[in-house]
N, C-alpha and C positions, 0 to 999 in steps of 0.2 A: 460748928456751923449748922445752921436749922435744912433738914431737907424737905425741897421746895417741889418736889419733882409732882404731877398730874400722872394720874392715867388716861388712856387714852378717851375714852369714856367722859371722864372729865374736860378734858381737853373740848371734846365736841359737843361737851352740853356750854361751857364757858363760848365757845363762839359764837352757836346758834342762839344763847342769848338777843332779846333784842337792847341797843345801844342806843342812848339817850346824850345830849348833848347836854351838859351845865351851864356852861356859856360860853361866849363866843372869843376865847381866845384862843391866839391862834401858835403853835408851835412850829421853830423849825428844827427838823431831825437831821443828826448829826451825819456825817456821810458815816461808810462801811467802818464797823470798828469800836464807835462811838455807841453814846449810850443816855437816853435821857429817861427820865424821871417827873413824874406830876403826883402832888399830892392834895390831896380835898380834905383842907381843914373844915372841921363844922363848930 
């Protein structure tokens, strides 16, 4: 299994990122437990 793990460091450069929309669909999140997935083919 590949390790996926961030540092913290990373962590708070990937959030402060600014986030852009692609388009307008819309997802529903699964309740506690659950786990969903979006991928951007190009």
């Amino acid at each position: 299994m590949t390790d996926l793990s961030l540092t913290k460091a990373d962590a708070d450069a990937l959030l402060a990122m600014e986030k852009h929309r692609v388009d307008d669909t819309q997802y529903e999140y699964p309740s506690l437990g659950g786990g969903l997935r979006m991928f951007r083919v190009a």
